[in-house]
HTML snippet that shows the backbone in 3Dmol.js (N, CA, C, O; Angstrom):
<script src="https://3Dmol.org/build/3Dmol-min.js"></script>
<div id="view" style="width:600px;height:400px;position:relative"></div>
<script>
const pdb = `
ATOM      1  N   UNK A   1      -1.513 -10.047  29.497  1.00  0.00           N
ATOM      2  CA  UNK A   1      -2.529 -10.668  30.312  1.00  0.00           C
ATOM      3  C   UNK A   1      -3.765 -10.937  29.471  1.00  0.00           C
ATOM      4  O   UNK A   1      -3.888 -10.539  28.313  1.00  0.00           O
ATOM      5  N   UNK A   2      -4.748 -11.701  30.196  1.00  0.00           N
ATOM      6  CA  UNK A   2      -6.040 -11.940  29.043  1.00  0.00           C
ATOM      7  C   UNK A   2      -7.062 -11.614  29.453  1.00  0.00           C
ATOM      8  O   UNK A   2      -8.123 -12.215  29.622  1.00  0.00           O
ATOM      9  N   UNK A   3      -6.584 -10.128  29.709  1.00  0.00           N
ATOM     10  CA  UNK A   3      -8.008  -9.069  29.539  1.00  0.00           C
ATOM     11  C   UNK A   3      -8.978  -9.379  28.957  1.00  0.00           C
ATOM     12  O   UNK A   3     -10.021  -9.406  29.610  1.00  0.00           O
ATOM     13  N   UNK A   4      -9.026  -9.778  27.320  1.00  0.00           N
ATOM     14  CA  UNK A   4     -10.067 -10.037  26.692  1.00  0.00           C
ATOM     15  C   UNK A   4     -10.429 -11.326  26.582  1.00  0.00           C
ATOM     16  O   UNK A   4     -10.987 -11.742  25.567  1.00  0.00           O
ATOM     17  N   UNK A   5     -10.080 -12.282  27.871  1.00  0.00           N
ATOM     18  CA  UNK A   5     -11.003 -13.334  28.111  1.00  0.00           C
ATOM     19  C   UNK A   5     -12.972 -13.180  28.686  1.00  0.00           C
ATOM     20  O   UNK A   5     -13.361 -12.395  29.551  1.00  0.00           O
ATOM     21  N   UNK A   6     -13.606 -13.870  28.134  1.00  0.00           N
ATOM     22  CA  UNK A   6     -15.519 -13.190  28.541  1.00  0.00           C
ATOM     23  C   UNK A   6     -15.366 -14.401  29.701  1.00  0.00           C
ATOM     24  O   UNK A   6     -15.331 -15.590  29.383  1.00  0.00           O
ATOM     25  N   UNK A   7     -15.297 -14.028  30.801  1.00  0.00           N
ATOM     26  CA  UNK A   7     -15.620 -14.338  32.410  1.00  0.00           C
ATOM     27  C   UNK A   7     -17.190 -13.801  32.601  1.00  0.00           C
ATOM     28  O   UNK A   7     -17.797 -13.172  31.734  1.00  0.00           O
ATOM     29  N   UNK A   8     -17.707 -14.156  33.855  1.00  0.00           N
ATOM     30  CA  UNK A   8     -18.670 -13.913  34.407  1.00  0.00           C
ATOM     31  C   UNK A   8     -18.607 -11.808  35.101  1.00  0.00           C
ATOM     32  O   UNK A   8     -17.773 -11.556  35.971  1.00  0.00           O
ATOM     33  N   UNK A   9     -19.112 -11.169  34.814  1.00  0.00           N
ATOM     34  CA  UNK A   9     -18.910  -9.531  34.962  1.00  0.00           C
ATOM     35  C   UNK A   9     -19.584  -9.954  36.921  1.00  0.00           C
ATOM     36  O   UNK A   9     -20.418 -10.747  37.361  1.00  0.00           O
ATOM     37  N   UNK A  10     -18.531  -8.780  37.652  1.00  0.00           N
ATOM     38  CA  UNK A  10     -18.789  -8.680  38.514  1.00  0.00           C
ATOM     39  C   UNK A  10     -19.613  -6.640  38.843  1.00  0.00           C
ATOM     40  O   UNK A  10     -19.017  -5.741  38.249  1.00  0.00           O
ATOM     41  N   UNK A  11     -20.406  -6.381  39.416  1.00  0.00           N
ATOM     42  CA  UNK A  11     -20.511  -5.157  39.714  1.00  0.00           C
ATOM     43  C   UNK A  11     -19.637  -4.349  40.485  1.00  0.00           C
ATOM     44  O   UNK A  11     -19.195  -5.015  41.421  1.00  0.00           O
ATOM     45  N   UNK A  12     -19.258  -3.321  40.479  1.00  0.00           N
ATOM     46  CA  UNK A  12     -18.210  -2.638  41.131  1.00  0.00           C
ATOM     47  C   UNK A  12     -18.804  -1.030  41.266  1.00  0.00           C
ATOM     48  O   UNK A  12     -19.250  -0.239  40.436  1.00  0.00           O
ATOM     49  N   UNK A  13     -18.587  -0.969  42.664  1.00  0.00           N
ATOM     50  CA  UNK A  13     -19.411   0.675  42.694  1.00  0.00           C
ATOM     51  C   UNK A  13     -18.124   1.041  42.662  1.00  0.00           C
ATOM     52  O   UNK A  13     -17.144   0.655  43.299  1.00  0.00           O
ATOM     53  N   UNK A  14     -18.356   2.271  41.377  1.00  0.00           N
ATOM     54  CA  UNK A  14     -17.357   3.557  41.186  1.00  0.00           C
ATOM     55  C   UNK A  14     -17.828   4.480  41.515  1.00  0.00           C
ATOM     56  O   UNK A  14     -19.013   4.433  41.186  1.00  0.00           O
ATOM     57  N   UNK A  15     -17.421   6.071  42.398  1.00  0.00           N
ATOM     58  CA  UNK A  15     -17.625   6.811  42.606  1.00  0.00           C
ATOM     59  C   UNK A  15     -16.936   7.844  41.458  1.00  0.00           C
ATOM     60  O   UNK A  15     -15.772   7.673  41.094  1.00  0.00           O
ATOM     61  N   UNK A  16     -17.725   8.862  40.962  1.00  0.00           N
ATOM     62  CA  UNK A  16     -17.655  10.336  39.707  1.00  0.00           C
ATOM     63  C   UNK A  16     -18.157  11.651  40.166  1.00  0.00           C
ATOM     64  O   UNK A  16     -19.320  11.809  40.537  1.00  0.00           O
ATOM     65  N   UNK A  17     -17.449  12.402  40.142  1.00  0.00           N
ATOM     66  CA  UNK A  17     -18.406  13.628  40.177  1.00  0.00           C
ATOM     67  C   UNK A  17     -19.050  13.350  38.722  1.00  0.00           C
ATOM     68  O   UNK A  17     -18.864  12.487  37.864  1.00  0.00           O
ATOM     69  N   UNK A  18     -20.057  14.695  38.859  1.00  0.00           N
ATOM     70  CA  UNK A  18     -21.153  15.367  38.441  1.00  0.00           C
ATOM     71  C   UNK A  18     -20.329  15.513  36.673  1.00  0.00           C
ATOM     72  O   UNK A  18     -20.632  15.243  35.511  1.00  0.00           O
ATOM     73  N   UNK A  19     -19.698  15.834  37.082  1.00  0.00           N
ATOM     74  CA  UNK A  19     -18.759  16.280  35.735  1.00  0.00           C
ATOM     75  C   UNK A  19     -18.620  15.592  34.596  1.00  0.00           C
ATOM     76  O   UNK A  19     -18.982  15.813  33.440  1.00  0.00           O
ATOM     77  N   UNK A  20     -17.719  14.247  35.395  1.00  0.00           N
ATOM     78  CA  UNK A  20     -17.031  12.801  34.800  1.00  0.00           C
ATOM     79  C   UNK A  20     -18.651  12.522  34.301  1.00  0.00           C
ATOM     80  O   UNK A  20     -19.121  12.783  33.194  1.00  0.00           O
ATOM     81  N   UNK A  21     -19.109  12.119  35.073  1.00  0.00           N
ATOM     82  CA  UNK A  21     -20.496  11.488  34.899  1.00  0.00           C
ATOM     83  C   UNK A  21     -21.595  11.838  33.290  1.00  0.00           C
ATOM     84  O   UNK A  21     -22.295  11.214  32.492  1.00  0.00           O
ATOM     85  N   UNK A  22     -21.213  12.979  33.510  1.00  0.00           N
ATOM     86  CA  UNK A  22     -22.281  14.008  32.465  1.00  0.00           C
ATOM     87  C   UNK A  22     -21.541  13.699  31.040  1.00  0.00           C
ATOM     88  O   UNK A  22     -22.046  13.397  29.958  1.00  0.00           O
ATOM     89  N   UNK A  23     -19.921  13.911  31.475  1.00  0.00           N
ATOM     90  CA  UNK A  23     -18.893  13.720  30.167  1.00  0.00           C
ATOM     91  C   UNK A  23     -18.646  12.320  29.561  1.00  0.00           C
ATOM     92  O   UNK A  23     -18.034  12.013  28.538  1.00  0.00           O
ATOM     93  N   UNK A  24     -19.394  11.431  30.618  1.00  0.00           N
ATOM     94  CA  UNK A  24     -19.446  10.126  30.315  1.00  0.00           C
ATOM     95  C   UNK A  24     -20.926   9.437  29.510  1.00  0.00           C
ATOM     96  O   UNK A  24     -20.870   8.273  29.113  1.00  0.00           O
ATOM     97  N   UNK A  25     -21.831  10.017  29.378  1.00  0.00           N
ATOM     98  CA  UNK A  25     -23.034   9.947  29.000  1.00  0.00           C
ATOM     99  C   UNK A  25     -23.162  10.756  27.733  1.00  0.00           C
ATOM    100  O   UNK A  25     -23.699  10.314  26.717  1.00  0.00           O
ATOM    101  N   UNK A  26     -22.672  11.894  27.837  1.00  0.00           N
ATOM    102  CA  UNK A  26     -22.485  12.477  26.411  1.00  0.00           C
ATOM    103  C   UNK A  26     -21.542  11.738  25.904  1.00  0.00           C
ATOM    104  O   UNK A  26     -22.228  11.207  25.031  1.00  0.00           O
ATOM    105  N   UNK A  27     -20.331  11.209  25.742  1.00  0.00           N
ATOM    106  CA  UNK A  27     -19.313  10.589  24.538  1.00  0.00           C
ATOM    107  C   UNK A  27     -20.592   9.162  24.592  1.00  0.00           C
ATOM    108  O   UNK A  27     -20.866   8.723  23.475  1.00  0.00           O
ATOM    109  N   UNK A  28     -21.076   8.714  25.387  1.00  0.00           N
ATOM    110  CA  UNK A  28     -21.707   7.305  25.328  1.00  0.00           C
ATOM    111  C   UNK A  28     -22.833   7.238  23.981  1.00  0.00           C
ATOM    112  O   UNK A  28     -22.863   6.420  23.061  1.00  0.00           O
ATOM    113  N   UNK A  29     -23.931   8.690  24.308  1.00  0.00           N
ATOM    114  CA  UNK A  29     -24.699   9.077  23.411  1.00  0.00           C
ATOM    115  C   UNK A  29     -23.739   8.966  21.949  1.00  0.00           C
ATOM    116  O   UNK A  29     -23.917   8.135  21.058  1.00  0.00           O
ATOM    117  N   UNK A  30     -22.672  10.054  21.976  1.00  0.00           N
ATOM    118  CA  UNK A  30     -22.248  10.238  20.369  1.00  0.00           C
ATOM    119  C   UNK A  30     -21.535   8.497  20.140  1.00  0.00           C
ATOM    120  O   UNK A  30     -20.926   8.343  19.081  1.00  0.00           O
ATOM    121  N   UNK A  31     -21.594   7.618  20.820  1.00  0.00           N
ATOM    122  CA  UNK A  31     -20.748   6.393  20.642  1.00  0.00           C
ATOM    123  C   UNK A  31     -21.683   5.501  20.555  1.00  0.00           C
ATOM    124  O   UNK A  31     -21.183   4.381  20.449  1.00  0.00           O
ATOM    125  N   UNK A  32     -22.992   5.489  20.551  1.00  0.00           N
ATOM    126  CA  UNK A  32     -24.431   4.670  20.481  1.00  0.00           C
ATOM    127  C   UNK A  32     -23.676   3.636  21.894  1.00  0.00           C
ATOM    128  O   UNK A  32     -23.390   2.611  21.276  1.00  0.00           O
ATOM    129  N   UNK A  33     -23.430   3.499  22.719  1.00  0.00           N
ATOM    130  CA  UNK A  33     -22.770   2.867  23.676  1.00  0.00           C
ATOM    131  C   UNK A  33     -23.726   2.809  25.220  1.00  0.00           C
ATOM    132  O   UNK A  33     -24.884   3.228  25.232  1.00  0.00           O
ATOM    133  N   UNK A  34     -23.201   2.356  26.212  1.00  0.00           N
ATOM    134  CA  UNK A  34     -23.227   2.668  27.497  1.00  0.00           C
ATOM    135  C   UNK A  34     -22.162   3.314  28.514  1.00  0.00           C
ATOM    136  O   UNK A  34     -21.006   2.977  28.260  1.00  0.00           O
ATOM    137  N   UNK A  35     -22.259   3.847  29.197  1.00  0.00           N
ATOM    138  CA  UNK A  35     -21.570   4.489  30.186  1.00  0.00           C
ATOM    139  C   UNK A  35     -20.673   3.272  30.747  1.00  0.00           C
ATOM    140  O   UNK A  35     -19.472   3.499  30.889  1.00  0.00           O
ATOM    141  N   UNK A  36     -21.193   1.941  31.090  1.00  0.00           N
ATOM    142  CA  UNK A  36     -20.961   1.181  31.860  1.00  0.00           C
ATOM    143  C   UNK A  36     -19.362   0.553  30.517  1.00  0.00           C
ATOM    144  O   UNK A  36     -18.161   0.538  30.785  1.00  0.00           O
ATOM    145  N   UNK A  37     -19.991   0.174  29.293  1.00  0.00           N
ATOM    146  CA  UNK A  37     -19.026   0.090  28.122  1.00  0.00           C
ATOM    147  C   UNK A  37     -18.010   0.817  28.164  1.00  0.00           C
ATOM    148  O   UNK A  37     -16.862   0.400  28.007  1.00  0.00           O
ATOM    149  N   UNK A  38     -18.339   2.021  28.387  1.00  0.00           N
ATOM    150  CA  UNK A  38     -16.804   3.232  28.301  1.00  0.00           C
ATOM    151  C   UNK A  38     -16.063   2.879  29.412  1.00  0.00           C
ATOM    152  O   UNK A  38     -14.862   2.624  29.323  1.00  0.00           O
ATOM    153  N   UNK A  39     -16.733   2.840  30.545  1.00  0.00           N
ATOM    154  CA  UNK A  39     -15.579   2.491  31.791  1.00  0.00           C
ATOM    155  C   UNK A  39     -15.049   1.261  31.706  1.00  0.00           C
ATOM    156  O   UNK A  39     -13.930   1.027  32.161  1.00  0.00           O
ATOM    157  N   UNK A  40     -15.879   0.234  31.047  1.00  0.00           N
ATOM    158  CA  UNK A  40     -15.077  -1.284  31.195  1.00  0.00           C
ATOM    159  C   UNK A  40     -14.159  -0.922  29.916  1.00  0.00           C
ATOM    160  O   UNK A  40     -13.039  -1.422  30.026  1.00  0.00           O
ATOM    161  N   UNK A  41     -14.300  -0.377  29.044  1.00  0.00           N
ATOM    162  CA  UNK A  41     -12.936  -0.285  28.108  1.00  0.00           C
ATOM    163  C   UNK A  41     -11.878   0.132  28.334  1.00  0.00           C
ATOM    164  O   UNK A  41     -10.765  -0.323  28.068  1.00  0.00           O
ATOM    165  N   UNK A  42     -12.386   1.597  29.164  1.00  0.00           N
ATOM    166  CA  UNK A  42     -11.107   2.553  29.525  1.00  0.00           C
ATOM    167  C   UNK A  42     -10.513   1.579  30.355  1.00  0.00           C
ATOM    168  O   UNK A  42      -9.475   0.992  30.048  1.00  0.00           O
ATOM    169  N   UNK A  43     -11.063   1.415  31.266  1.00  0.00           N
ATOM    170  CA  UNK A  43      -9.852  -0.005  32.549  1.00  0.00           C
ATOM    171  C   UNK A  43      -9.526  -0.933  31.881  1.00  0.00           C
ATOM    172  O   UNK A  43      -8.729  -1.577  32.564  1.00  0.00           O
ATOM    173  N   UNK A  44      -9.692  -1.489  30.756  1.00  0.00           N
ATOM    174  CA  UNK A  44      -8.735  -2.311  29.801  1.00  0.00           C
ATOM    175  C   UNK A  44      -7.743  -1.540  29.679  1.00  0.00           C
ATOM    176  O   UNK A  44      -6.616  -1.665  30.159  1.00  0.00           O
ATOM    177  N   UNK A  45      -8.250  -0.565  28.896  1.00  0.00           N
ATOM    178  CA  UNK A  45      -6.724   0.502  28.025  1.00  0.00           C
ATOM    179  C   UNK A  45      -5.915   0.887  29.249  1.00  0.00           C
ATOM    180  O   UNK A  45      -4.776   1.305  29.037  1.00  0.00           O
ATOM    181  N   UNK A  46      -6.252   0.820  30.232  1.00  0.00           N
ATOM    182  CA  UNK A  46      -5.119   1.304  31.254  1.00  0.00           C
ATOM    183  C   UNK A  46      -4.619  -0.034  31.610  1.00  0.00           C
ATOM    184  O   UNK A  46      -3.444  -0.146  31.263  1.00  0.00           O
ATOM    185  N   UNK A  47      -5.087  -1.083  32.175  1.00  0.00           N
ATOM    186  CA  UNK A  47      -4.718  -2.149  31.759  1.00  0.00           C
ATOM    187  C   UNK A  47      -3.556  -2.726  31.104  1.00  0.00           C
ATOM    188  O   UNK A  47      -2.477  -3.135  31.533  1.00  0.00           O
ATOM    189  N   UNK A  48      -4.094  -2.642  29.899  1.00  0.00           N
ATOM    190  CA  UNK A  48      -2.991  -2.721  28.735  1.00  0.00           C
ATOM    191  C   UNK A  48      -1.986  -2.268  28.683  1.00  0.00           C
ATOM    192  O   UNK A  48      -0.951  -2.860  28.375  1.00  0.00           O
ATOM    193  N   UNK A  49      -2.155  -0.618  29.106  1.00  0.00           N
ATOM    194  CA  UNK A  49      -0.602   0.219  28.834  1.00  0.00           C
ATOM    195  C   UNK A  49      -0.262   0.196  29.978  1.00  0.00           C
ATOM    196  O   UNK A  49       0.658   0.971  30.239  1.00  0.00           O
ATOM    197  N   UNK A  50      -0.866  -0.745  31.266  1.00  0.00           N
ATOM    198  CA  UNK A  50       0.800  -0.892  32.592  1.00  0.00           C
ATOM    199  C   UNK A  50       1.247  -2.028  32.088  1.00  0.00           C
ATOM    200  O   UNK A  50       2.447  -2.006  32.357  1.00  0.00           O
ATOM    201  N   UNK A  51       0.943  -3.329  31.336  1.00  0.00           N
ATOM    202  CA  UNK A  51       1.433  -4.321  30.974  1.00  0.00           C
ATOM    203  C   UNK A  51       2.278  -3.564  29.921  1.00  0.00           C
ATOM    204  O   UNK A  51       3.288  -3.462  30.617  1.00  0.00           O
ATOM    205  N   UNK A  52       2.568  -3.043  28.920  1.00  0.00           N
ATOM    206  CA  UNK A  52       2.839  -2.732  27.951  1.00  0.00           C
ATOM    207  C   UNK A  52       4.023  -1.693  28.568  1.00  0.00           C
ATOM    208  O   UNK A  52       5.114  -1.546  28.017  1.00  0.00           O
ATOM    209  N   UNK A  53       3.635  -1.031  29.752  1.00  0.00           N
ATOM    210  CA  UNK A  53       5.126   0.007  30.283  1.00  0.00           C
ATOM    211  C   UNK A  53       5.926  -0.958  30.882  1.00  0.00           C
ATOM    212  O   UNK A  53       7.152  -1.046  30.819  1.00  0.00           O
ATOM    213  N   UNK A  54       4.863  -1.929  31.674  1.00  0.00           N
ATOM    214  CA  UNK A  54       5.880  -2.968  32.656  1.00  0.00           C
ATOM    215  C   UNK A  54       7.060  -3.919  31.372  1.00  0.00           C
ATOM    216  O   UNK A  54       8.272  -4.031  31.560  1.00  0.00           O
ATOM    217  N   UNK A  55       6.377  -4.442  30.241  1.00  0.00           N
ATOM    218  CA  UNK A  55       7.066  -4.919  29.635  1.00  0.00           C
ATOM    219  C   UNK A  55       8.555  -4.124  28.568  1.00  0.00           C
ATOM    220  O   UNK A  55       9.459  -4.693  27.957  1.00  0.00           O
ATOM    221  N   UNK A  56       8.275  -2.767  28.717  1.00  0.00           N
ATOM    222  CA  UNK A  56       9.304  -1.677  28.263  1.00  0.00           C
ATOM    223  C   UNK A  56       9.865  -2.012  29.208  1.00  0.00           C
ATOM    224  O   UNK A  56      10.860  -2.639  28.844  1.00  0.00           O
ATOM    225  N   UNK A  57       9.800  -1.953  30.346  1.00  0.00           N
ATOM    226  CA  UNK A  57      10.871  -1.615  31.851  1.00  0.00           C
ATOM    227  C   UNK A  57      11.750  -2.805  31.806  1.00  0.00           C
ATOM    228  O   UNK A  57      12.966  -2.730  31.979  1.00  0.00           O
ATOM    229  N   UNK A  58      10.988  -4.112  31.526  1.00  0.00           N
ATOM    230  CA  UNK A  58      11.660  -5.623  31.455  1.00  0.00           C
ATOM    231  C   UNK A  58      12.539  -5.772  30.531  1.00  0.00           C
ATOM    232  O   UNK A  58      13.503  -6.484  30.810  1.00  0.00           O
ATOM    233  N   UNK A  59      12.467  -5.146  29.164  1.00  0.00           N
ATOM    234  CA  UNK A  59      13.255  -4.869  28.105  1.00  0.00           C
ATOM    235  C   UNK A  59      14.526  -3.904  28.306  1.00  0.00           C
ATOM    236  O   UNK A  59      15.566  -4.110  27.681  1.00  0.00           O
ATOM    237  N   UNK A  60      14.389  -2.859  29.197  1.00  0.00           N
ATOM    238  CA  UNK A  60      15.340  -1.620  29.421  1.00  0.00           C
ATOM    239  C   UNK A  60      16.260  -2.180  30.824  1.00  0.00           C
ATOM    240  O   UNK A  60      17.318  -1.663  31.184  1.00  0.00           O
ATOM    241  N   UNK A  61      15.853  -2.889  31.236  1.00  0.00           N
ATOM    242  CA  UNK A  61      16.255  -3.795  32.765  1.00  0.00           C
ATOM    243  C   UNK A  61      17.247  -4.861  31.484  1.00  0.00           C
ATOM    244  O   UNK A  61      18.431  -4.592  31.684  1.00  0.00           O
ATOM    245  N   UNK A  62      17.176  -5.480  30.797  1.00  0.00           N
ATOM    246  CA  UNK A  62      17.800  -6.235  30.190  1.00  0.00           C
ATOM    247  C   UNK A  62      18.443  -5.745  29.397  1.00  0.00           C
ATOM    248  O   UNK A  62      19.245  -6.608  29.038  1.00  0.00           O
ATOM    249  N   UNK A  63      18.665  -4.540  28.681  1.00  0.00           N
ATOM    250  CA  UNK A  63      19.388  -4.190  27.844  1.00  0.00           C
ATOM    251  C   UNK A  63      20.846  -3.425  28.573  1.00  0.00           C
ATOM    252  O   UNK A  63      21.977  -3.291  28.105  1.00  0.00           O
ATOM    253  N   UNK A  64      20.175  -2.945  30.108  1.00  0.00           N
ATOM    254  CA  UNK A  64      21.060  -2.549  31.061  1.00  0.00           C
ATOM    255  C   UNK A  64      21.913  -3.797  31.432  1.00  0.00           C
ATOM    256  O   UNK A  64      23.084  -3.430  31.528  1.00  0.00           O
ATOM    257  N   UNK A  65      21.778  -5.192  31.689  1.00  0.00           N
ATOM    258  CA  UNK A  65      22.645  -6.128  31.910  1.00  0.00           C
ATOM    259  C   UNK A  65      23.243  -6.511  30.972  1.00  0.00           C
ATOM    260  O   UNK A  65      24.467  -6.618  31.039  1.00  0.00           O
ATOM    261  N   UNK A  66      22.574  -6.817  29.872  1.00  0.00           N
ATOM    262  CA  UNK A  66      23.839  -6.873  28.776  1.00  0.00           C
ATOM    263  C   UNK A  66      23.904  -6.049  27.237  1.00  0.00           C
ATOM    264  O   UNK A  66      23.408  -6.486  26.198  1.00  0.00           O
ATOM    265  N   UNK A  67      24.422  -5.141  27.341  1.00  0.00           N
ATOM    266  CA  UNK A  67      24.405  -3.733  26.672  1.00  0.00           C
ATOM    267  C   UNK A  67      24.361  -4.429  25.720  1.00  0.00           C
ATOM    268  O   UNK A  67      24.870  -5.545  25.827  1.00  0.00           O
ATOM    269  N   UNK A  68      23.534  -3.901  24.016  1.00  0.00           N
ATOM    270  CA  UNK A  68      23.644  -4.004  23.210  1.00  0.00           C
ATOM    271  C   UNK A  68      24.979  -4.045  22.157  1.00  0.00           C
ATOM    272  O   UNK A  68      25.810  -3.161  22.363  1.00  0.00           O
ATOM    273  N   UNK A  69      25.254  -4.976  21.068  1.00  0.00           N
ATOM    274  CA  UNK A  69      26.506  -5.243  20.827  1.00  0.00           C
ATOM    275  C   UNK A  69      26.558  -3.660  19.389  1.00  0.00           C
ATOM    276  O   UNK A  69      25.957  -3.756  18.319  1.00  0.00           O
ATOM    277  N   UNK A  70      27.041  -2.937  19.622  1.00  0.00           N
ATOM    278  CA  UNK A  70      27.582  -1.380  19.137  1.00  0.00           C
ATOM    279  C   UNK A  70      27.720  -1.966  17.630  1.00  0.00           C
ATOM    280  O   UNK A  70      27.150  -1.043  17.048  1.00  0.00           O
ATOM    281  N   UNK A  71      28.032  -2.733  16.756  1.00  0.00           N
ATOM    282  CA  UNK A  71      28.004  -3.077  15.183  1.00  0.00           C
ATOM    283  C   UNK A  71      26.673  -3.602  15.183  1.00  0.00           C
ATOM    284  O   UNK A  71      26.202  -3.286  14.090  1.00  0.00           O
ATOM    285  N   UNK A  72      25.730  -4.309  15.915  1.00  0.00           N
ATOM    286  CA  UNK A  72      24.617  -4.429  15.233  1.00  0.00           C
ATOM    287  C   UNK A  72      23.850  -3.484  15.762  1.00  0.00           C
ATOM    288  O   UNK A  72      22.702  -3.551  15.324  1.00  0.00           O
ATOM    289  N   UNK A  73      24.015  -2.677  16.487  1.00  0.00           N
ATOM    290  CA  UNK A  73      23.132  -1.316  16.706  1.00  0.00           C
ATOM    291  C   UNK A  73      23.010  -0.543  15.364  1.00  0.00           C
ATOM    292  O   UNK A  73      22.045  -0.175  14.694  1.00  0.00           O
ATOM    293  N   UNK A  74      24.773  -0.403  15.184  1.00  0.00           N
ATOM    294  CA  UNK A  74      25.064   0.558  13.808  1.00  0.00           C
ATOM    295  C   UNK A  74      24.026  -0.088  12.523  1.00  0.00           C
ATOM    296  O   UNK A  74      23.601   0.598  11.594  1.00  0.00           O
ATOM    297  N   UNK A  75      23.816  -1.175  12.669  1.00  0.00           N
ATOM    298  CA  UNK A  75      23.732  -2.123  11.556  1.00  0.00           C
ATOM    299  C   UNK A  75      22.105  -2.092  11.382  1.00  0.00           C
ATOM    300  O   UNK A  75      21.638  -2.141  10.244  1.00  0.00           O
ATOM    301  N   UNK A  76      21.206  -2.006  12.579  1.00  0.00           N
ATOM    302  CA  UNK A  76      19.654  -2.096  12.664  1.00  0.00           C
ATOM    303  C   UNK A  76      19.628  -0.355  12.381  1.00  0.00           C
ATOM    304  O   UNK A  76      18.809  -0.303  11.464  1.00  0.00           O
ATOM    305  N   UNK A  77      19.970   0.793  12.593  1.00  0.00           N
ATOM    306  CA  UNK A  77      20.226   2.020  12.364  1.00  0.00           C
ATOM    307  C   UNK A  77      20.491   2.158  10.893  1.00  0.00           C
ATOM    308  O   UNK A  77      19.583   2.563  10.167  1.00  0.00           O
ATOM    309  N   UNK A  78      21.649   1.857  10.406  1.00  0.00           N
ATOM    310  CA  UNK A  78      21.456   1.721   8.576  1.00  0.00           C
ATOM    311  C   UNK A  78      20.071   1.290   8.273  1.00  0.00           C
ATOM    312  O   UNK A  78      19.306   2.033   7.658  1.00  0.00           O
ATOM    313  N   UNK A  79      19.627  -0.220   8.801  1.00  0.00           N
ATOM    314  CA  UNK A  79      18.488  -0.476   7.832  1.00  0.00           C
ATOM    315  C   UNK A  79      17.388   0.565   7.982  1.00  0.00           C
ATOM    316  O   UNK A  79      16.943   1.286   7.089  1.00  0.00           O
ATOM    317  N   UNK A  80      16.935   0.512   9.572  1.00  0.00           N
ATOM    318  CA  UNK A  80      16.148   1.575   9.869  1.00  0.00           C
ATOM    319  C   UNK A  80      15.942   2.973   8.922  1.00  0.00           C
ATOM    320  O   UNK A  80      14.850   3.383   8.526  1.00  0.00           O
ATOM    321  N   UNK A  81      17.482   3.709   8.612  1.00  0.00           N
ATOM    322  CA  UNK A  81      17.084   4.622   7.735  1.00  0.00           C
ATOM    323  C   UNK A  81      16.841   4.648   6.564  1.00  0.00           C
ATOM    324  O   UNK A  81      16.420   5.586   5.887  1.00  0.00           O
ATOM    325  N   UNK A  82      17.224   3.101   6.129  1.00  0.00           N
ATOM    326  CA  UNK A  82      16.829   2.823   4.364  1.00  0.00           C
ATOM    327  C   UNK A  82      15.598   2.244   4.225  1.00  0.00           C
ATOM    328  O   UNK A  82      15.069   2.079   3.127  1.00  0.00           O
ATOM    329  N   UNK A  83      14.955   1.824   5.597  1.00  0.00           N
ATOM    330  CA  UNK A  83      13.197   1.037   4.818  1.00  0.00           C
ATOM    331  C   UNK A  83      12.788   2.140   5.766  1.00  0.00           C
ATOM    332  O   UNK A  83      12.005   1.672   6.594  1.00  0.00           O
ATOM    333  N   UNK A  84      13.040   3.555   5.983  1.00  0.00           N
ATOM    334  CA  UNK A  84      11.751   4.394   6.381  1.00  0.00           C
ATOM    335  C   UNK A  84      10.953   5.234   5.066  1.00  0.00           C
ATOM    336  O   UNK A  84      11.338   5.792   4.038  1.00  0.00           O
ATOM    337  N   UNK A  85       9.801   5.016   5.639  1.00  0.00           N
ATOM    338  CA  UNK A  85       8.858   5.856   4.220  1.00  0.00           C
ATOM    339  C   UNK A  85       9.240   7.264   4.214  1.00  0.00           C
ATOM    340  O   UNK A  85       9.428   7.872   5.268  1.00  0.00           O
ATOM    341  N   UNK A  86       9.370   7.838   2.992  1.00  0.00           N
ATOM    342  CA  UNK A  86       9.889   8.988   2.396  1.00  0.00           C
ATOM    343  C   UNK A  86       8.819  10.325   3.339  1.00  0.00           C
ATOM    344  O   UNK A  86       9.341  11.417   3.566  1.00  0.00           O
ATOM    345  N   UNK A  87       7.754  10.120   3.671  1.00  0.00           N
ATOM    346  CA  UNK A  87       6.937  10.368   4.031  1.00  0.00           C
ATOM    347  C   UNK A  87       7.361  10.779   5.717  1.00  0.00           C
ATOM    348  O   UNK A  87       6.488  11.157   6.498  1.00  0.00           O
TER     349      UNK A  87
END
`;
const viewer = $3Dmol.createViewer("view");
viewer.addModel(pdb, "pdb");
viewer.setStyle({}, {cartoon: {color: "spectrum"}});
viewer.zoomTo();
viewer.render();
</script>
């Protein structure tokens, strides 16, 4: 999706405890940032990773209809273990 399209920002009241709030102002301080910055990022990054699970699920939904062919499994598995870093 194109999250990181710059649209017009709408306001949105979020409700925090005392807690969130305090823990959100301190990382903001050590991040020279705003509070308001941390929350619009974090709801990207969550964002991102349901597009990013939804698109695993679309991949695992398709690999269930037509199973992978067993010689080029074997075959991406060889390479796999010959270009991994020694490391």
């Amino acid at each position: 999706m194109g999250y990181h399209m710059f649209v017009a920002r709408k306001e949105v009241l979020v409700q925090l405890d005392d807690h969130l709030v305090a823990e959100l102002d301190r990382l903001a301080a050590v991040q020279g940032t705003s509070r308001s910055d941390l929350v619009r990022r974090s709801v990207l990054a969550l964002l991102e990773a349901a597009d990013a699970a939804e698109a695993d699920r679309e991949l695992q939904d398709a690999y269930r209809r037509t199973p992978p062919d067993p010689v080029l499994v074997e075959a991406a598995r060889r390479l796999a273990a010959d270009t991994t870093p020694p490391w």
